[in-house]
CHARMM internal coordinates of N, CA and C (Angstrom, degrees):
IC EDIT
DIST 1 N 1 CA 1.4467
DIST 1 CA 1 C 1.5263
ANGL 1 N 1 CA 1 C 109.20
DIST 1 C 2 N 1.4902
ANGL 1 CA 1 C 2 N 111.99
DIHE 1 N 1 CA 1 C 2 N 140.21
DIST 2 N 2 CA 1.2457
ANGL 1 C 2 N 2 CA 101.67
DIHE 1 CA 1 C 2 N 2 CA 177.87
DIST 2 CA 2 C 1.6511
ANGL 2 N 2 CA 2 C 122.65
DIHE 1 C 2 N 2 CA 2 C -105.58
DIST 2 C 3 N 1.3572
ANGL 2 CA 2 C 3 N 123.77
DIHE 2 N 2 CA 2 C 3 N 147.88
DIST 3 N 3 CA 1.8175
ANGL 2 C 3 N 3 CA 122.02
DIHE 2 CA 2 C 3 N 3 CA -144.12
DIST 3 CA 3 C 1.6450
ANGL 3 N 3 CA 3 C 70.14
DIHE 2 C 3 N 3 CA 3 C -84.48
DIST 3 C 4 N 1.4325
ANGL 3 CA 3 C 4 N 94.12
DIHE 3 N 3 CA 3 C 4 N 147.58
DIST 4 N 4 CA 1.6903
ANGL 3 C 4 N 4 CA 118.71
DIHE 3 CA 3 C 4 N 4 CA 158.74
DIST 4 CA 4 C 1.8256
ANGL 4 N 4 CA 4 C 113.92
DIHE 3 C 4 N 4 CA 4 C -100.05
DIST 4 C 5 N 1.3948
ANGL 4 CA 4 C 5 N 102.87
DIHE 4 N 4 CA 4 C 5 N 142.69
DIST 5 N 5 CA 1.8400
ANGL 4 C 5 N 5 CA 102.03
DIHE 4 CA 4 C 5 N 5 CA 154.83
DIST 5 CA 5 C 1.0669
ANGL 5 N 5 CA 5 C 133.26
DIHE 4 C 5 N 5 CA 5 C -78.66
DIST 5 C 6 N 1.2705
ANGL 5 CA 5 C 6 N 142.97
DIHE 5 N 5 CA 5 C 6 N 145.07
DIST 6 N 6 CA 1.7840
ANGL 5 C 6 N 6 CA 137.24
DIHE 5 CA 5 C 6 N 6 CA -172.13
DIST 6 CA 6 C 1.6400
ANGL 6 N 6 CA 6 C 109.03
DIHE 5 C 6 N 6 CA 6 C -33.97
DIST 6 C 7 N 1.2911
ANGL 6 CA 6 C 7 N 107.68
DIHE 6 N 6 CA 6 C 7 N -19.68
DIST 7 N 7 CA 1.3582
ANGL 6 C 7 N 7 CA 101.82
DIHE 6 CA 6 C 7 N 7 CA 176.43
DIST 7 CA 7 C 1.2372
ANGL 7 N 7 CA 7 C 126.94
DIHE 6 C 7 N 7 CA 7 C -71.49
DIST 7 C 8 N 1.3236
ANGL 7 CA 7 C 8 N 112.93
DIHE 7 N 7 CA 7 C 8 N -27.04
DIST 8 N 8 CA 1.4793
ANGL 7 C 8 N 8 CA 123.41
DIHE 7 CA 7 C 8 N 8 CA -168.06
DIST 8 CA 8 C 1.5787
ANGL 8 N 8 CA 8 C 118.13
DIHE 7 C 8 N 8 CA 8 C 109.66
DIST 8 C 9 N 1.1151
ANGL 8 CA 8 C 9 N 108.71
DIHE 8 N 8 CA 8 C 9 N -17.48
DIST 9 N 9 CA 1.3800
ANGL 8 C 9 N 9 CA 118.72
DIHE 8 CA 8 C 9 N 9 CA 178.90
DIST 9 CA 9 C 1.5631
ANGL 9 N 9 CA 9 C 113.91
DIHE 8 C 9 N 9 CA 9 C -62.47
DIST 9 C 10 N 1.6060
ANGL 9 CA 9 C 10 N 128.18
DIHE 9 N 9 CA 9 C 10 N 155.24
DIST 10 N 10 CA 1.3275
ANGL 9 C 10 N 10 CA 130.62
DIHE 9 CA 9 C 10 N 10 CA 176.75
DIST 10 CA 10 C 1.5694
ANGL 10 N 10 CA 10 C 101.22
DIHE 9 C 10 N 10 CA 10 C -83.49
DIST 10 C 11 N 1.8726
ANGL 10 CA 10 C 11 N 125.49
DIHE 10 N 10 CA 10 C 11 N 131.80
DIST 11 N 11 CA 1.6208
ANGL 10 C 11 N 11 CA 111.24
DIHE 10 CA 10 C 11 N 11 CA -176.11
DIST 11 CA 11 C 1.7763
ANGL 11 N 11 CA 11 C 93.12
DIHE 10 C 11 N 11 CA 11 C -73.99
DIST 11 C 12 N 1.2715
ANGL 11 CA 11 C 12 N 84.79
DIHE 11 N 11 CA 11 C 12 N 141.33
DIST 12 N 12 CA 1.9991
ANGL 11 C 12 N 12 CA 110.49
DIHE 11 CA 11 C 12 N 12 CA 171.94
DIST 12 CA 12 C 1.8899
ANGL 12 N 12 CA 12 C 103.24
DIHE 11 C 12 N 12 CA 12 C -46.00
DIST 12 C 13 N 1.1011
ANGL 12 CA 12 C 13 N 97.32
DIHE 12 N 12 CA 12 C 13 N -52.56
DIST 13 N 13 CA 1.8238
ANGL 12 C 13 N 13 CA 99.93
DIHE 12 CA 12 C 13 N 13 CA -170.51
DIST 13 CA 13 C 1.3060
ANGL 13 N 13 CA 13 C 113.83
DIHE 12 C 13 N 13 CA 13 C -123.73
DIST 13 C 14 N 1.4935
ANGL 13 CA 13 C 14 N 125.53
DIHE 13 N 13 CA 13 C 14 N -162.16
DIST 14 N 14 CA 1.2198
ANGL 13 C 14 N 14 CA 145.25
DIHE 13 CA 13 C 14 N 14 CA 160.62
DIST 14 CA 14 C 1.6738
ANGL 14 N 14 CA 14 C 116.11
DIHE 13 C 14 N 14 CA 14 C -71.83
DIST 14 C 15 N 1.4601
ANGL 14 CA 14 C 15 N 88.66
DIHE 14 N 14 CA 14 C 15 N -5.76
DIST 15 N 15 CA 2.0788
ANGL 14 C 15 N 15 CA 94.14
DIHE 14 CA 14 C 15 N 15 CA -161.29
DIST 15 CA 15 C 2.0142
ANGL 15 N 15 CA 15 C 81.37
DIHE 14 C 15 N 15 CA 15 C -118.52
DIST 15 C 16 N 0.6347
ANGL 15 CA 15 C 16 N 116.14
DIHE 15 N 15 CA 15 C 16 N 75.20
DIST 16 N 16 CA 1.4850
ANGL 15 C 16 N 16 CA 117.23
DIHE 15 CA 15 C 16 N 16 CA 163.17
DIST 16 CA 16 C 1.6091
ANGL 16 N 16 CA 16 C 120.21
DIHE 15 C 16 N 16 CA 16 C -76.33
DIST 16 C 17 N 1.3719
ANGL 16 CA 16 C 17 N 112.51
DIHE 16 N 16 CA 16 C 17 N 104.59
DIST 17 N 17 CA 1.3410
ANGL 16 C 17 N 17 CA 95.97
DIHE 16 CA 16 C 17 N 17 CA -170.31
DIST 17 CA 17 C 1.8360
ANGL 17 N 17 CA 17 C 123.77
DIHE 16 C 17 N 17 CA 17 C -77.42
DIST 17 C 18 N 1.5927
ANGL 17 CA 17 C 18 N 97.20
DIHE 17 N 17 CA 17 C 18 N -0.51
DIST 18 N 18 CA 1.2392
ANGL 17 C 18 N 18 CA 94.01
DIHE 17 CA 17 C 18 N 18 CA 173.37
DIST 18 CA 18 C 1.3341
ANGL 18 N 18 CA 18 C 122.66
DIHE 17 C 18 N 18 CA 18 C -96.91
DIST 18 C 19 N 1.5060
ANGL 18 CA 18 C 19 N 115.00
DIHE 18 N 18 CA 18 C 19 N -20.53
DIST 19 N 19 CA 1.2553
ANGL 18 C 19 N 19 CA 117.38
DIHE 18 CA 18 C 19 N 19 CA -170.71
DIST 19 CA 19 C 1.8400
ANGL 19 N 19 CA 19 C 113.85
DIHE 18 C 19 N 19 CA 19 C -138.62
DIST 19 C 20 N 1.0130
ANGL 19 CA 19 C 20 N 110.70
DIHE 19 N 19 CA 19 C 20 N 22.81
DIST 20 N 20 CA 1.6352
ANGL 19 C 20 N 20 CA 132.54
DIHE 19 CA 19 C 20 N 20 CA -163.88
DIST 20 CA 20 C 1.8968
ANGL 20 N 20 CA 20 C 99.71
DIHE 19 C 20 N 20 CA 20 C -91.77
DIST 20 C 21 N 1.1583
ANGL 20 CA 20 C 21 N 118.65
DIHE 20 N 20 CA 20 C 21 N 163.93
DIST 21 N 21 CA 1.3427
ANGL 20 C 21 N 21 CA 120.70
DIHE 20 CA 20 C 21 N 21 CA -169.16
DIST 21 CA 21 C 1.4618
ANGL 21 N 21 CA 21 C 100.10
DIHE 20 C 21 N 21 CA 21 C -96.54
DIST 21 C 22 N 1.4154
ANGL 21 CA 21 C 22 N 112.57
DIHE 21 N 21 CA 21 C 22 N -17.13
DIST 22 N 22 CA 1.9029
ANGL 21 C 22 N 22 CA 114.82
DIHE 21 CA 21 C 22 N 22 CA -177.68
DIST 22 CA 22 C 1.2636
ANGL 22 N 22 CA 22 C 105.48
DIHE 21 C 22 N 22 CA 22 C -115.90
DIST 22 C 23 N 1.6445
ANGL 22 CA 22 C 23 N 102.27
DIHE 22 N 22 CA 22 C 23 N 142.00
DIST 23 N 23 CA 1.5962
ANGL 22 C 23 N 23 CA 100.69
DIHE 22 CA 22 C 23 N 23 CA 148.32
DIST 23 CA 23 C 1.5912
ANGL 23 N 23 CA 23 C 130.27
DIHE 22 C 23 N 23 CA 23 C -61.98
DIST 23 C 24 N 1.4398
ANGL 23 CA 23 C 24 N 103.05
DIHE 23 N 23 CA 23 C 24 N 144.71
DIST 24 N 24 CA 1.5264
ANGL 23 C 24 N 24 CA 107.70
DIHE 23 CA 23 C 24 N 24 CA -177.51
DIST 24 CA 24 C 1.2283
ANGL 24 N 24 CA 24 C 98.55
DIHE 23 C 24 N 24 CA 24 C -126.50
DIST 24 C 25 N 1.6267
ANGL 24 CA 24 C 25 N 111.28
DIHE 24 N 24 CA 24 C 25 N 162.76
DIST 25 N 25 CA 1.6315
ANGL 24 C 25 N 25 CA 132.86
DIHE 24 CA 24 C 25 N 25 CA 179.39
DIST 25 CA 25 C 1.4324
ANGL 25 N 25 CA 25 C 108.37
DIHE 24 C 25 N 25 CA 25 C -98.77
DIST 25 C 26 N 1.7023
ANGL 25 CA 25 C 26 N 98.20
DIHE 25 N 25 CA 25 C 26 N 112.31
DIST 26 N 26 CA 1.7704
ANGL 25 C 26 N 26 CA 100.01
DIHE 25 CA 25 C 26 N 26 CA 173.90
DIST 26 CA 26 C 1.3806
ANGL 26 N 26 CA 26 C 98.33
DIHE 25 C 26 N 26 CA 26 C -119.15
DIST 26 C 27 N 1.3409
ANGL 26 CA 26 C 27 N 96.40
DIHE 26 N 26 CA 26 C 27 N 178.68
DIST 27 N 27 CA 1.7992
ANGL 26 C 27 N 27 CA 107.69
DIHE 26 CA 26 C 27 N 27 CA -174.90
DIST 27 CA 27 C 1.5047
ANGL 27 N 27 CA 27 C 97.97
DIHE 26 C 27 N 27 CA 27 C -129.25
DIST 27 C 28 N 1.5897
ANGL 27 CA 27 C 28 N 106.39
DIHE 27 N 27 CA 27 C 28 N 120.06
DIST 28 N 28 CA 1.5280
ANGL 27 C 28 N 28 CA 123.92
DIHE 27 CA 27 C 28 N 28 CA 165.09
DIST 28 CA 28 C 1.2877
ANGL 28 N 28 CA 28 C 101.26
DIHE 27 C 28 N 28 CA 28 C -53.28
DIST 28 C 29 N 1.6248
ANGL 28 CA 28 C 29 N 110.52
DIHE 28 N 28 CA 28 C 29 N 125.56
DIST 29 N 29 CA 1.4688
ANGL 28 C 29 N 29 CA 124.18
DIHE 28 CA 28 C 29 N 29 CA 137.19
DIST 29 CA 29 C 1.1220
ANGL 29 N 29 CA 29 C 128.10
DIHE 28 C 29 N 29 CA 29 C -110.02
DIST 29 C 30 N 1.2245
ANGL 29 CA 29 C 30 N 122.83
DIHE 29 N 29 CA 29 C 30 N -16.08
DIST 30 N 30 CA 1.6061
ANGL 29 C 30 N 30 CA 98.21
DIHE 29 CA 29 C 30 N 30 CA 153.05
DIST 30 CA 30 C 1.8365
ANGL 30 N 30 CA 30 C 107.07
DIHE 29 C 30 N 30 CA 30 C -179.49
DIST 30 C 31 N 1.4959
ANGL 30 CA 30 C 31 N 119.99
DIHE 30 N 30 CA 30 C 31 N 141.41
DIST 31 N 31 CA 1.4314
ANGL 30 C 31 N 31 CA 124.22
DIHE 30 CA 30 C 31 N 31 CA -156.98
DIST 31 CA 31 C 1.7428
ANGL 31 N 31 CA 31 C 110.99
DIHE 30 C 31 N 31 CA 31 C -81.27
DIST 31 C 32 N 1.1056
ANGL 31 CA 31 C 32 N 100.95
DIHE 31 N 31 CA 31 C 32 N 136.39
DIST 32 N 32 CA 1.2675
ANGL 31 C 32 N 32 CA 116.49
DIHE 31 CA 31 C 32 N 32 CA 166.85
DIST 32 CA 32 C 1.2875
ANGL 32 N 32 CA 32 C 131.30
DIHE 31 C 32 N 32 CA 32 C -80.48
DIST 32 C 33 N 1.5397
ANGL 32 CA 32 C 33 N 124.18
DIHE 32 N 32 CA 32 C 33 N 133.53
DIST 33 N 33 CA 2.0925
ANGL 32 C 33 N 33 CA 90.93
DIHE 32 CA 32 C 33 N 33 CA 172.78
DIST 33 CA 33 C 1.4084
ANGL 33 N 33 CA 33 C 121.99
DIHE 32 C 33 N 33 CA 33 C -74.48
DIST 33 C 34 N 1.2467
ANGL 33 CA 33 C 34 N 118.18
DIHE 33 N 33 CA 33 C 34 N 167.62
DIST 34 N 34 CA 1.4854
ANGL 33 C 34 N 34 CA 122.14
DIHE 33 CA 33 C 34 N 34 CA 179.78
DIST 34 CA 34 C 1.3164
ANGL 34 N 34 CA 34 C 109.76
DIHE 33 C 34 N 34 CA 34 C 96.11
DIST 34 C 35 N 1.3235
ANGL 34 CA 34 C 35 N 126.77
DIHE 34 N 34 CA 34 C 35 N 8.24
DIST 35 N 35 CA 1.4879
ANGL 34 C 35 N 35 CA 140.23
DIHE 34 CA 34 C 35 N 35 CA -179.05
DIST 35 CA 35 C 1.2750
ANGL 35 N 35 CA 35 C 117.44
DIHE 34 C 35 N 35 CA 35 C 78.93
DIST 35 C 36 N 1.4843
ANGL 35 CA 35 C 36 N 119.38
DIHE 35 N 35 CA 35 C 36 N 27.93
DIST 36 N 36 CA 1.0118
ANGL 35 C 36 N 36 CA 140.73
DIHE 35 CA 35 C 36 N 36 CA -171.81
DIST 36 CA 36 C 1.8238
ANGL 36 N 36 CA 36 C 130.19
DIHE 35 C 36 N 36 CA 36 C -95.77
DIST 36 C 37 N 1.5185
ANGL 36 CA 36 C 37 N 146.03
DIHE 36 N 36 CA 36 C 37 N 114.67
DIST 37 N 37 CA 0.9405
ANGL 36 C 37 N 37 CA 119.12
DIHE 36 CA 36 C 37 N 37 CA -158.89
DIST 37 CA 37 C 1.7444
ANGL 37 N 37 CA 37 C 95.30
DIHE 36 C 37 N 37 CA 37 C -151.35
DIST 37 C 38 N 1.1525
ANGL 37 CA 37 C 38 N 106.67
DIHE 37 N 37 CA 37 C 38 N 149.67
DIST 38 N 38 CA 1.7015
ANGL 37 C 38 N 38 CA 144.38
DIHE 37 CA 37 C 38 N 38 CA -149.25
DIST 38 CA 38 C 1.3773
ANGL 38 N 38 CA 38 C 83.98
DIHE 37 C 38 N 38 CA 38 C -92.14
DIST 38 C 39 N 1.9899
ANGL 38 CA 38 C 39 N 149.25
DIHE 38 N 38 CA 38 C 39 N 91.02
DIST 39 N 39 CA 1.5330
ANGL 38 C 39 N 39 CA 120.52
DIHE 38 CA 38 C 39 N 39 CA 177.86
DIST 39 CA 39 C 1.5913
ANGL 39 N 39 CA 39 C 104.56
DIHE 38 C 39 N 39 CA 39 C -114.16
DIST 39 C 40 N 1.0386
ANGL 39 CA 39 C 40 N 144.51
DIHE 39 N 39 CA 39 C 40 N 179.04
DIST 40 N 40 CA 1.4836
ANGL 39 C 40 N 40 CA 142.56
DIHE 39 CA 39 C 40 N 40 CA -150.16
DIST 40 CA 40 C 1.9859
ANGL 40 N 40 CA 40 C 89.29
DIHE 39 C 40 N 40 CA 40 C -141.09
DIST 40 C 41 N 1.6246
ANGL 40 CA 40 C 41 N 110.33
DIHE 40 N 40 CA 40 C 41 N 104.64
DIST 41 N 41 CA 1.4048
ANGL 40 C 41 N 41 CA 127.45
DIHE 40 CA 40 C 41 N 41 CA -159.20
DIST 41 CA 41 C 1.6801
ANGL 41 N 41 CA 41 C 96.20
DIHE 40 C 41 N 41 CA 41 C -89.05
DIST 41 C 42 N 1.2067
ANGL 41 CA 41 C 42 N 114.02
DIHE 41 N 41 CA 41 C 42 N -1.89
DIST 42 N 42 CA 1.7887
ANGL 41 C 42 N 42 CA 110.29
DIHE 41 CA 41 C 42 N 42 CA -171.42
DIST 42 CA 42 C 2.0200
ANGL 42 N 42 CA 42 C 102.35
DIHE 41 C 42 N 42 CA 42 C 98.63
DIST 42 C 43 N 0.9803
ANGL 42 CA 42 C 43 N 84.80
DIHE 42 N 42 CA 42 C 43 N -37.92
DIST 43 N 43 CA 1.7743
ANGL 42 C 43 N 43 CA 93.99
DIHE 42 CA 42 C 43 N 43 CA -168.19
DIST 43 CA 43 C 1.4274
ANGL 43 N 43 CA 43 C 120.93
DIHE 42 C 43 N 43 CA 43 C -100.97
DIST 43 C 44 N 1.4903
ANGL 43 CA 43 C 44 N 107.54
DIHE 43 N 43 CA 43 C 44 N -9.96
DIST 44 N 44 CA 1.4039
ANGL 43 C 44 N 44 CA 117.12
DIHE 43 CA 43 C 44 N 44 CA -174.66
DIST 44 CA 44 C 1.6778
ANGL 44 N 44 CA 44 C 101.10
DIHE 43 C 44 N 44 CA 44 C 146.73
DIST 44 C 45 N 1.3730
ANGL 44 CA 44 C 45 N 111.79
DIHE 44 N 44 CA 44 C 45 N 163.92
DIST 45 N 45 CA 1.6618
ANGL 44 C 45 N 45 CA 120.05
DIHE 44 CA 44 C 45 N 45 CA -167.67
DIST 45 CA 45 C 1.5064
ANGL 45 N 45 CA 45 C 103.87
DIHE 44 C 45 N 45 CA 45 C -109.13
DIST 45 C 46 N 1.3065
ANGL 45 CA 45 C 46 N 110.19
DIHE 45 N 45 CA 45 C 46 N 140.49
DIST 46 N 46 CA 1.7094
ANGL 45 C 46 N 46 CA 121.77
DIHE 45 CA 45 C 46 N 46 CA 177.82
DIST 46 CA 46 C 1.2753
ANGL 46 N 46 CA 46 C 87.72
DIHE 45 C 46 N 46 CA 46 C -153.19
DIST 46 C 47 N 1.3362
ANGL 46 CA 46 C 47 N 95.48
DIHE 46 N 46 CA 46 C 47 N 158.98
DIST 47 N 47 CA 1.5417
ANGL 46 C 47 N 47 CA 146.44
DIHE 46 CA 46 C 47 N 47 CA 179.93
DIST 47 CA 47 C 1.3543
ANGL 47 N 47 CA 47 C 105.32
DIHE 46 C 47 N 47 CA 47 C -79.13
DIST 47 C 48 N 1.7595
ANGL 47 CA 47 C 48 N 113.34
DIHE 47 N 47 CA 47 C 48 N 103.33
DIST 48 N 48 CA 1.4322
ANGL 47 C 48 N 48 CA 104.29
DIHE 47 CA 47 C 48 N 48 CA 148.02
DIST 48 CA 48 C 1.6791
ANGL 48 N 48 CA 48 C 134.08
DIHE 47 C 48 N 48 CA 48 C -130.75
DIST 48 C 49 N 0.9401
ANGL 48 CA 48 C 49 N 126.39
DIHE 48 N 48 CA 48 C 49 N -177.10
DIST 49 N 49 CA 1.8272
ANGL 48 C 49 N 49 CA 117.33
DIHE 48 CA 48 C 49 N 49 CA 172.68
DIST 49 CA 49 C 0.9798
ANGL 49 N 49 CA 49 C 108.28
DIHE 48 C 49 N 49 CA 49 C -63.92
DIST 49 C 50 N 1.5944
ANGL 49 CA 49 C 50 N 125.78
DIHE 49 N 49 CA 49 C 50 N 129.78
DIST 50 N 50 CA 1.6490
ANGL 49 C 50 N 50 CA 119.92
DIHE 49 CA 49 C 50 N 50 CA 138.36
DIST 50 CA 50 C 1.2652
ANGL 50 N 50 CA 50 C 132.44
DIHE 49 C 50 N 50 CA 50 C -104.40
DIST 50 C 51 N 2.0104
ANGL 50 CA 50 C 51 N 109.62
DIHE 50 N 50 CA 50 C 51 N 33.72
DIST 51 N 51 CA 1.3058
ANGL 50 C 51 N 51 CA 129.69
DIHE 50 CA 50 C 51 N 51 CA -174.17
DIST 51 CA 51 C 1.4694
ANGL 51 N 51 CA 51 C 114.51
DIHE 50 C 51 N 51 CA 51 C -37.75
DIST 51 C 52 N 1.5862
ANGL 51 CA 51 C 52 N 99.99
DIHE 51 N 51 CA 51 C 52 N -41.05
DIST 52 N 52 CA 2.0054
ANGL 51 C 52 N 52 CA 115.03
DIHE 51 CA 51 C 52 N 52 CA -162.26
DIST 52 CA 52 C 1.4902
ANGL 52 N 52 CA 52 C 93.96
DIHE 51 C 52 N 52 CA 52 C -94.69
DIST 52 C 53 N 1.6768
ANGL 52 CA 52 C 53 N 132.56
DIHE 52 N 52 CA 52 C 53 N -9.23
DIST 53 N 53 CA 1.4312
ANGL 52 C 53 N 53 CA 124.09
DIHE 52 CA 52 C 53 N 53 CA -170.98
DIST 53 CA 53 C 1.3299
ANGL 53 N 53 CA 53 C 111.31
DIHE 52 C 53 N 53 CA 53 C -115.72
DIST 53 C 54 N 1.5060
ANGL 53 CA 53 C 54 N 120.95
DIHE 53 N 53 CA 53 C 54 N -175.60
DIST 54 N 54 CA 1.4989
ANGL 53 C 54 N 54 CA 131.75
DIHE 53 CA 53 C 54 N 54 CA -175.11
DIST 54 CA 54 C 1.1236
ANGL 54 N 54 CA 54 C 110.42
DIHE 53 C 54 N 54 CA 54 C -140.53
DIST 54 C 55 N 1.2633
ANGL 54 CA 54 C 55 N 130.15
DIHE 54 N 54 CA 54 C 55 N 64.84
DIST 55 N 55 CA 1.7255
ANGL 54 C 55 N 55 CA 166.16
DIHE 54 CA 54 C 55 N 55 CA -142.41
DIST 55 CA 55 C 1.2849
ANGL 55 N 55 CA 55 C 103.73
DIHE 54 C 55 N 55 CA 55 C -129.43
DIST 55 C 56 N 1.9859
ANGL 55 CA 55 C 56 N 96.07
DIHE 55 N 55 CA 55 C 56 N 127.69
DIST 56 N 56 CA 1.3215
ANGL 55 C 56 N 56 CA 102.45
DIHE 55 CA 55 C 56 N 56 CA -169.93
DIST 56 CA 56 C 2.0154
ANGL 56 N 56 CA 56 C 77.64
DIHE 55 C 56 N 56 CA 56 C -135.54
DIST 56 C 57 N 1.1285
ANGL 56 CA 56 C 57 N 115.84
DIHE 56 N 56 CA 56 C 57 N -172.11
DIST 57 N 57 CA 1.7332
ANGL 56 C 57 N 57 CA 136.87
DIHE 56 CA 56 C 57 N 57 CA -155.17
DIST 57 CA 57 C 1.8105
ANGL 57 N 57 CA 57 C 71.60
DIHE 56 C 57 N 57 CA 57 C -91.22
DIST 57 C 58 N 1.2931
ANGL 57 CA 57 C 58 N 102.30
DIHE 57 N 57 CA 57 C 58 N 159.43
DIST 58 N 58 CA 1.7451
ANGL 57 C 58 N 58 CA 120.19
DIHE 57 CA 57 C 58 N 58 CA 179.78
DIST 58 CA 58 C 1.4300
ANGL 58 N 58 CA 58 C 100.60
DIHE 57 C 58 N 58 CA 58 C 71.50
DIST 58 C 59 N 1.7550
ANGL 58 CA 58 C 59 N 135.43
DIHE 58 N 58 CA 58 C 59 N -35.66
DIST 59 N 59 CA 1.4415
ANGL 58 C 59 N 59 CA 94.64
DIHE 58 CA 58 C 59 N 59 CA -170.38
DIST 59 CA 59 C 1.4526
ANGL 59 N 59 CA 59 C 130.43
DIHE 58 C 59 N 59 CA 59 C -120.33
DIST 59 C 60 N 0.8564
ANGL 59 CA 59 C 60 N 113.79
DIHE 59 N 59 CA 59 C 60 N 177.82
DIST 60 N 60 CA 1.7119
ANGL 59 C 60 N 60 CA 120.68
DIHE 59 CA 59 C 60 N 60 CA -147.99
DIST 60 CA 60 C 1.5880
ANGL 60 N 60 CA 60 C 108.56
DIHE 59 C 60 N 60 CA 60 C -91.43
DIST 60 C 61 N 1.3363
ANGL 60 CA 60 C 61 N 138.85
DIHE 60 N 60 CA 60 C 61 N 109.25
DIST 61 N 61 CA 1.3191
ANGL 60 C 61 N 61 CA 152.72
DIHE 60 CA 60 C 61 N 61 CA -169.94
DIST 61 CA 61 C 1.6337
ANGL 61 N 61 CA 61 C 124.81
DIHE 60 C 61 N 61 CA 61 C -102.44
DIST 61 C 62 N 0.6728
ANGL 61 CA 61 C 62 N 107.10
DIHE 61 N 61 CA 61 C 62 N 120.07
DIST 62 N 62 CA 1.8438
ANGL 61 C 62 N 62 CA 113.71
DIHE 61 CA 61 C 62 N 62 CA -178.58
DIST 62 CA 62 C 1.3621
ANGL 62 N 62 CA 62 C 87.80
DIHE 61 C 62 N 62 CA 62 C -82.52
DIST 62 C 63 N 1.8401
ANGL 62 CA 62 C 63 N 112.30
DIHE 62 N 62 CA 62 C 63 N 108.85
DIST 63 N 63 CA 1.3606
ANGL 62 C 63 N 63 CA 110.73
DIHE 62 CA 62 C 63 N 63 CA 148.92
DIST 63 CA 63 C 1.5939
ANGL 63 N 63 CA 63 C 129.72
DIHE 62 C 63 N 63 CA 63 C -127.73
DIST 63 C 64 N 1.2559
ANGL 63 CA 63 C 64 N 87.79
DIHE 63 N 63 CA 63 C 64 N 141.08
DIST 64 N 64 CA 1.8420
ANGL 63 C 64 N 64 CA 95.05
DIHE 63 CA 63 C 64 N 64 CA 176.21
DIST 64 CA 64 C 1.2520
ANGL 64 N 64 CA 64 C 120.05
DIHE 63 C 64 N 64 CA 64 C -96.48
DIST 64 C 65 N 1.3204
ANGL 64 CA 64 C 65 N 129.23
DIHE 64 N 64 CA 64 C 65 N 119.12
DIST 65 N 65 CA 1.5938
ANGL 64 C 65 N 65 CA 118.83
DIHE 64 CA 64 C 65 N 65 CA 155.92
DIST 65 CA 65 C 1.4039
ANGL 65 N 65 CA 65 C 112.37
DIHE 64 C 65 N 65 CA 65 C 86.00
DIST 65 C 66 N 1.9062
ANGL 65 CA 65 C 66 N 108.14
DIHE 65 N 65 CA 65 C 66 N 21.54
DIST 66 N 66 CA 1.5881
ANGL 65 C 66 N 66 CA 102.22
DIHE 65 CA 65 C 66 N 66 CA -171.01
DIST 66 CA 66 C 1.2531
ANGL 66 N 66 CA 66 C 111.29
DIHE 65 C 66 N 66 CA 66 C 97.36
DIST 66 C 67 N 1.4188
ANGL 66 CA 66 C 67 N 121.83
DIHE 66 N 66 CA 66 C 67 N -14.97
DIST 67 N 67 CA 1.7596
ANGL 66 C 67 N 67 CA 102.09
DIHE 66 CA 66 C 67 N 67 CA -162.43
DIST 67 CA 67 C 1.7193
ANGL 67 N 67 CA 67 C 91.03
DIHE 66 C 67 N 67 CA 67 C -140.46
DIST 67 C 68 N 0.9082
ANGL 67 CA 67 C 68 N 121.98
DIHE 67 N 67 CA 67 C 68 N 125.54
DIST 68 N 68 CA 1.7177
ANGL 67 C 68 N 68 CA 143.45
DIHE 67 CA 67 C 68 N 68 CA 140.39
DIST 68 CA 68 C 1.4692
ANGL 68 N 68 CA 68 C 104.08
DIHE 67 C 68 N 68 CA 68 C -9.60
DIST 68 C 69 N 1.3801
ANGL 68 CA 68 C 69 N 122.03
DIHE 68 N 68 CA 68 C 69 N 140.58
DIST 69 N 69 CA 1.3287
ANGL 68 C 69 N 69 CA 113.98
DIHE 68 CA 68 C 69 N 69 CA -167.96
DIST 69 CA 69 C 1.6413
ANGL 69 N 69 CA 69 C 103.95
DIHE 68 C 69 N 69 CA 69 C -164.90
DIST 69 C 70 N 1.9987
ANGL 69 CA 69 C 70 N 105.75
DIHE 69 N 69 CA 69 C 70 N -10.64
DIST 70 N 70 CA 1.1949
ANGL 69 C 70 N 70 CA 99.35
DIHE 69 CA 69 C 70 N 70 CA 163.87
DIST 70 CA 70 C 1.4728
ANGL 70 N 70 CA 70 C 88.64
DIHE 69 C 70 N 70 CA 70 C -168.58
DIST 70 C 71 N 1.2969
ANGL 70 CA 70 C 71 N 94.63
DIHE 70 N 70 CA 70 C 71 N 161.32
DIST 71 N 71 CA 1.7820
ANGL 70 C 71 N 71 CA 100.42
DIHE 70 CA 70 C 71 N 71 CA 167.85
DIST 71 CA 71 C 1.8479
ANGL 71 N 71 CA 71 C 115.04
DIHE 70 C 71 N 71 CA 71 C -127.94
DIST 71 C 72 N 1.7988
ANGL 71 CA 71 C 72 N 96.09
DIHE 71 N 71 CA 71 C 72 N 109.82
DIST 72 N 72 CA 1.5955
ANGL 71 C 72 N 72 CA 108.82
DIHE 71 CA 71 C 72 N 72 CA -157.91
DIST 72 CA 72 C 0.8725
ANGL 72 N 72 CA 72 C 115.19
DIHE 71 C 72 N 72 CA 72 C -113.80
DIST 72 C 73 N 1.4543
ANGL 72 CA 72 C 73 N 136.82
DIHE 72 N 72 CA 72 C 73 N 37.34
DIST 73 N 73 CA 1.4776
ANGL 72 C 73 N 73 CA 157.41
DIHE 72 CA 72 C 73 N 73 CA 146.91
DIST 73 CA 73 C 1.1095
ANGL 73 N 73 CA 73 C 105.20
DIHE 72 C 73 N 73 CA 73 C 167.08
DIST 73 C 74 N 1.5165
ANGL 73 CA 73 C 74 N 95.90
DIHE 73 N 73 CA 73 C 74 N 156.66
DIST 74 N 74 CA 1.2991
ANGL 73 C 74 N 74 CA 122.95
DIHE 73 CA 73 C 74 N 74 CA 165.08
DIST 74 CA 74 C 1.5740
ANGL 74 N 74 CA 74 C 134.18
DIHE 73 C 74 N 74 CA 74 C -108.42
END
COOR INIT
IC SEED 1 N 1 CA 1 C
IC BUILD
């Protein structure tokens, strides 16, 4: 069976950044309000928090579980 995101959607890979057991490296393309941001996963773009980060468009975020958790280049 394949794990879904709160959205309903089927996750693209094994590296699900919303619902996957690891953090993965996405690249901001561009911020949302509400601490919210649009990042490009290699496989397709989703929406995650950068409530806990300081994320601007170009840089690259380790996220777990939906949410931003570091910001690891720029």
């Amino acid at each position: 069976m394949t794990p879904e995101q709160p959205s309903g959607q089927a996750c693209a890979s094994h590296q699900c950044i919303t619902c996957g057991d690891v953090a993965v490296e996405v690249r901001v393309v561009r911020l949302l309000p509400d601490e919210l941001a649009v990042v490009d996963t290699g496989a397709g773009q989703e929406q995650v928090s950068v409530a806990l980060v300081s994320a601007a468009a170009g840089d690259t975020l380790l996220v777990h579980a939906g949410e931003a958790i570091a910001v690891v280049g720029k």
